[in-house]
N, C-alpha and C positions, 0 to 999 in steps of 0.2 A: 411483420409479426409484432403484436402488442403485450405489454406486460402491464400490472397495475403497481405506480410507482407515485412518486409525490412530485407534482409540478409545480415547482418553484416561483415564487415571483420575475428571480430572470431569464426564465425559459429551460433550466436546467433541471434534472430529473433525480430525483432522489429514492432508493428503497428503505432506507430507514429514516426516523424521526426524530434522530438525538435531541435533548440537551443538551450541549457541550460547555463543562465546565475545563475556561484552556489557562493553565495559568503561564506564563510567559517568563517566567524563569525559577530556580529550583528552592528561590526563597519564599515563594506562597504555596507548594506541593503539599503543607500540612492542613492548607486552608481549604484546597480544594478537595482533598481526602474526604475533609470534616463536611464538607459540603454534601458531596455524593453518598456519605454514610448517613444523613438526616435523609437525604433526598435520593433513594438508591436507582428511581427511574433515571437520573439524569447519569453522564460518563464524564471522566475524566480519563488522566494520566500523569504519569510521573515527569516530569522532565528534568535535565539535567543540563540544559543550558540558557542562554538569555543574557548574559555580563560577561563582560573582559573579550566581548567580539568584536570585529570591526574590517573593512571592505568587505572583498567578496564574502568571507564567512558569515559574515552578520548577514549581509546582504542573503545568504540561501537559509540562514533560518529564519528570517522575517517572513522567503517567501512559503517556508514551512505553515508557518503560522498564519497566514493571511489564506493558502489553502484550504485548511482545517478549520477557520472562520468563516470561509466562503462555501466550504462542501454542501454541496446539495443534500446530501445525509442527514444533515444539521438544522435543524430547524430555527433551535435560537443558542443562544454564545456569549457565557458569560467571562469576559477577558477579569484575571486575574494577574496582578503585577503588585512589586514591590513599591517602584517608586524612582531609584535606579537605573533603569536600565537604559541602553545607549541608544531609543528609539522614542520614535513618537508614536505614543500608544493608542491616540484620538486617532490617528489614519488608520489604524490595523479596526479601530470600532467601527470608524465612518465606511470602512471597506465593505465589510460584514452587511451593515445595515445598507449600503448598494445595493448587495446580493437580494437585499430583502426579508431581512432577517433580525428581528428582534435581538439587541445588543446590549449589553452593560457595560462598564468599564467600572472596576472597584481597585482604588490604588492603597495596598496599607498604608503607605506614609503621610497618604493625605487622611485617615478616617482616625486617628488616633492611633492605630494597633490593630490586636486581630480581632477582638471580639465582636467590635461594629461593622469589621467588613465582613466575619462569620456571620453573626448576627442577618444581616442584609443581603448578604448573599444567599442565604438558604430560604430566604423570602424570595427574591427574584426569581429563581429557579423552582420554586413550588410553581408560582402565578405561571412562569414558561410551560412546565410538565403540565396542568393542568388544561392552558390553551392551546397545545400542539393537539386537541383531543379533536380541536375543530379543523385538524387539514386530517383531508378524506385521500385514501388511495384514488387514482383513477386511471383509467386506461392512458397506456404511450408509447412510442416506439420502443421497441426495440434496441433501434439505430441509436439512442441518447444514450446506452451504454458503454462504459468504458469500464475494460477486464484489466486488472492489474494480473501479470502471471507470475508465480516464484516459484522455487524450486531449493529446497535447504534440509538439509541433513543426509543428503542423496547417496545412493547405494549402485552397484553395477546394475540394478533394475529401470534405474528414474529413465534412462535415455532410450530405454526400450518398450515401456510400458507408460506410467504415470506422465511421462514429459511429449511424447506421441499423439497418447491420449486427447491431453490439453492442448495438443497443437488442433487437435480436429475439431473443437471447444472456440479456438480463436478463428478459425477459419471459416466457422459456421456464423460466430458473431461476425465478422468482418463482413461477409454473405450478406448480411439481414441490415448493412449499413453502419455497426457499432466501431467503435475502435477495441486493438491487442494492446498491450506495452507489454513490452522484451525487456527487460533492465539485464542488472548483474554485470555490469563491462568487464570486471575482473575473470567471469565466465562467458565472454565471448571469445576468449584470446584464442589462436588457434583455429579458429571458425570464421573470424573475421569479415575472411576474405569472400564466406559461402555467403553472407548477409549481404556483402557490399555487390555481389552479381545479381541480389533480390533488388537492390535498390530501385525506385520507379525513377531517379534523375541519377547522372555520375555525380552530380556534387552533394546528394544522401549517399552515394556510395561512399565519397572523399569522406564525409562527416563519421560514417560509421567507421572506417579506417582509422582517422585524425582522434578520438576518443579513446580508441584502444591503443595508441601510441603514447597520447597524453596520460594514461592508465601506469604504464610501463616504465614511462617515465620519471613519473612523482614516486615510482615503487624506486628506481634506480637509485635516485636520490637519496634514500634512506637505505641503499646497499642491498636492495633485494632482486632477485632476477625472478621474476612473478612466472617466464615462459619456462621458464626451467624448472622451478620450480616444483611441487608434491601439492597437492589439493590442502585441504583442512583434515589433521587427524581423522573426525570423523566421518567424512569421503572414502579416506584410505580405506578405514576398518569396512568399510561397507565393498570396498572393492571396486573400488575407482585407484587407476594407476598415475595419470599424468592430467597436467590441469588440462591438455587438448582432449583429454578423454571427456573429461567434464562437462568439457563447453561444447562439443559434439553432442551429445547428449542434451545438453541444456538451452541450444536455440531450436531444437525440436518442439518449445510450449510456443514457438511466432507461426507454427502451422506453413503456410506454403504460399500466402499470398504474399506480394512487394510491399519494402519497405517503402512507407508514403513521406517519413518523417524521422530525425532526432531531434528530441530534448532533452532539453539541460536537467537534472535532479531536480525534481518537485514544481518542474516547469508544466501547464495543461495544456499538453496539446491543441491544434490549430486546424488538423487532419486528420479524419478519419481514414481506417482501414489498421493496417500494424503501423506503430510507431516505437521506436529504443531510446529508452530511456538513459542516463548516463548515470546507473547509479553504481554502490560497491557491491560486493556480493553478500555481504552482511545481512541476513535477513532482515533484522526488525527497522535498520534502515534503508533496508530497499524499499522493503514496506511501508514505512514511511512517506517515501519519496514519490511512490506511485500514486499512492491514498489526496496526499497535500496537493498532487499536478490532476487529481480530478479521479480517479480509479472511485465508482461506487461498489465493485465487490472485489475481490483478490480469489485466484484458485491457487493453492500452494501445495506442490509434488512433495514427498519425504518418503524416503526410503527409511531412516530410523525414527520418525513419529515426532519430528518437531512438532514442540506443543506452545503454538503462539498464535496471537492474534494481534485485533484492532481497534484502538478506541473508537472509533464511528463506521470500520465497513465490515460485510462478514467476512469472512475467511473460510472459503470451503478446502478443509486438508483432504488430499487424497493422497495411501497410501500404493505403495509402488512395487508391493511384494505382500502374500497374504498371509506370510509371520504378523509381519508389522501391525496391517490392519485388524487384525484379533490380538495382539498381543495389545497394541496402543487402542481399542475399542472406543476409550469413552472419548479421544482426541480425533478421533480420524470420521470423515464424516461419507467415504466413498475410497472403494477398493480397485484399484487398476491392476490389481497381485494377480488379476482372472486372465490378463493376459497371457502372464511368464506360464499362468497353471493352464494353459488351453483352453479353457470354456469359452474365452470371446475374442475377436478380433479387434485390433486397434480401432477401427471403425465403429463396431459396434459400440466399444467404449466410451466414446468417444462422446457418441452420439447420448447413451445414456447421463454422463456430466453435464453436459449441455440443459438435458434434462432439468439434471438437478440444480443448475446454476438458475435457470430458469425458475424453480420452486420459490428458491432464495431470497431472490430480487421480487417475488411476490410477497417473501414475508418469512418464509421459514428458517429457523434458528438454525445459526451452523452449532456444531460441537464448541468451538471457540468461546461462539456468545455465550454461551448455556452456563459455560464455566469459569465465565467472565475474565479471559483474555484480552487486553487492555494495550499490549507494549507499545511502544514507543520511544525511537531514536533518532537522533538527525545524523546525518554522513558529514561532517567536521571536514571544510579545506584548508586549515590555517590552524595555528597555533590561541590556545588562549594567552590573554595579555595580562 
C-alpha cells in the first residue's frame, strides 16, 4: 500500500514538513516563542530542561533531542541554545544535517544577547519555510510508517472500544510492513506476562518482563507499590478500578501480532512489526518518547477528552464513549463511543481509523494541529544537579 509522504534525503519518510524551531534548554524558550510568532509556519515548544543533567539523564535527553532534529517530519531545524549547556551542540547540528536537513545552530552567549540571535533567527526560518515549498509529496510505502499508540485519560470504555479498536489500526499497519509502539510500562503491569507469550524470541519476552520489574522497582525506592496501587484520579472517575484493569485494557492498542522488539525511551527502532517502548505512562512524555524514537503520527484513545498534541507529528484523539466525543467535539477527531452504542463492531472500527490514519499521513489536519497542540516533555531518570 502506498501513501503520499516526503522522502528524505536518508531514506526516511516523513508526512509533514515542519520547521523546527528546538531550543535546547528552557533559557532560549522566549526566543523561540518570538520566533514562531514572526514566522507562525514554523513550530516550536516549551522545554523545561537542558542544564544541571548529566550520565544517563542527559544521555536520554540528548537523545530526545537529536530525534526531533533528525525526524523525518522535519524538514529543517533551527537549534536554539544558551551557551551553557553540558553538551556539544555542533554534534546534535552535524547530526541533523546527516539526516539531510538544512541546520542552524544560534548560541545566545556567543551573538551578544537576544536581539541578534532574534533578529537571525527569524531570517533563517523565513528563508527554510519558504524552501521547504520545493519538497513535493510523492508516492511511498506504507511499510516506512511508524504508529506511536497512547491511550490517557481512559475510562471503563478505552479497553473495550477506543483501545481494541487501535489494536486493529496496528495490526493492519503491521500487515502492510509498518511498525506499532506499545509504550506506557507503568500500564503494562499486570499484563506483562500476556506480552511476554507474544514475544517472537524468549529473550523480548525476558526484556519485556525485565522493564516492568525495573518500573517497580525505581517506584519501591520512592515507597510506592505501583501493583497495588489505584490508577490516576482520573482513571478512577472514569471507572477504572485497579492498575491491572488498566493495563488489560491498555495492551489492547499492540493489536495481536508478536512482539519483534524493546526499546529503550526515545530509542528508533531496528524492527519492524510491534515493538514496546520503555516509557512512563505520563502522556506528554510518552509522547515524547515515541515521536523522538521515530513515530511519524501517534493515535491516542481518551475516554475523558485529553486535549494534547505534538510539536511535529499529528495526533489523531479518538474518543472511547460518545459523551465524550460530542461533549470534547472540537478535540476529538474520531468516535470509538459506536461500539459500547452497538452501531459497529470492533472490526469494523477499526478498519474505518485506519482509514483515517491513512487520510492523515496524506495531509489531513488532526483536531490537535488545527488548535495548535504543541506539548512536550522528556521522562526525567535522575535527579537535577
Amino acid at each position: 500500500m502506498q501513501i503520499l509522504g516526503y522522502l528524505r534525503p536518508d531514506g526516511r519518510v516523513g508526512v509533514r514538513n515542519h520547521v523546527l524551531v528546538l531550543p535546547v534548554s528552557y533559557e532560549v524558550n522566549a526566543i523561540a516563542e518570538q520566533i514562531t510568532r514572526t514566522v507562525p509556519e514554523a513550530v516550536t515548544f516549551r522545554n523545561q530542561h537542558g542544564v544541571n543533567q548529566a550520565g544517563a539523564d542527559l544521555a536520554q535527553t540528548l537523545r530526545v533531542y537529536e530525534g526531533f532534529a533528525t525526524h523525518p517530519n522535519v524538514y529543517a531545524v533551527l537549534i536554539l541554545a544558551w551557551g551553557h549547556e553540558p553538551y556539544d551542540l555542533h554534534k546534535l547540528k552535524a547530526a541533523a544535517r546527516a539526516a539531510g536537513k538544512p541546520a542552524e545552530l544560534l548560541v545566545l552567549t556567543e551573538m551578544g544577547g537576544v536581539r541578534r540571535a532574534l533578529r537571525e533567527g527569524i531570517q533563517w526560518v523565513s528563508t527554510q519555510v519558504e524552501a521547504r515549498a520545493g519538497v513535493q509529496r510523492v508516492e511511498v510505502p506504507l511499510a516506512s510508517i511508524i504508529l506511536g499508540t497512547e491511550c490517557g485519560g481512559s475510562d471503563a470504555c478505552s479497553g473495550i472500544s477506543g483501545n481494541p479498536a487501535l489494536g486493529v489500526v496496528s495490526d493492519l499497519l503491521v500487515e502492510q510492513g509498518g511498525t506499532s509502539i506499545l509504550a506506557e510500562t507503568t500500564e503494562l503491569i499486570g499484563a506483562e506476562h500476556l506480552l511476554a507469550e507474544r514475544a517472537a524470541t524468549p529473550e523480548i519476552g525476558r526484556q519485556i518482563l525485565h522493564i516492568v520489574q525495573r518500573l517497580e522497582e525505581n517506584a519501591m525506592k520512592m515507597g510506592v507499590d505501583i501493583r497495588g496501587a489505584q490508577p490516576s484520579p482520573g482513571n478512577m472517575d472514569g471507572g477504572i478500578t485497579t492498575i491491572e484493569e488498566k493495563s488489560l485494557g491498555c495492551i489492547y492498542k499492540g493489536g495481536s501480532t508478536p512482539v519483534r522488539q524493546v526499546v529503550e525511551y526515545a530509542e528508533r527502532p531496528t524492527e519492524r512489526g510491534l515493538v514496546i517502548m520503555d516509557t512512563p505512562g505520563h502522556d506528554i512524555e510518552q509522547m515524547t518518547g515515541m515521536v523522538a524514537g521515530g513515530a511519524q503520527v501517534v493515535i491516542f484513545t481518551t475516554g475523558r477528552g485529553t486535549p494534547t498534541g505534538s510539536p511535529i507529528a499529528p495526533c489523531i484523539k479518538v474518543a472511547t464513549n460518545s459523551f465524550t466525543y460530542h461533549n470534547m467535539r472540537d478535540n476529538i477527531d474520531f468516535n470509538a463511543g459506536v461500539i459500547i452504542d452497538g452501531e459497529a463492531t470492533v472490526a469494523e472500527t477499526g478498519r474505518r481509523l485506519f482509514a483515517l490514519m491513512l487520510e492523515v499521513l496524506n495531509g489531513r489536519e488532526t483536531q490537535a494541529e488545527k488548535l495548535g497542540h504543541r506539548e512536550f516533555g522528556i521522562y526525567r531518570v535522575g535527579q537535577s544537579l
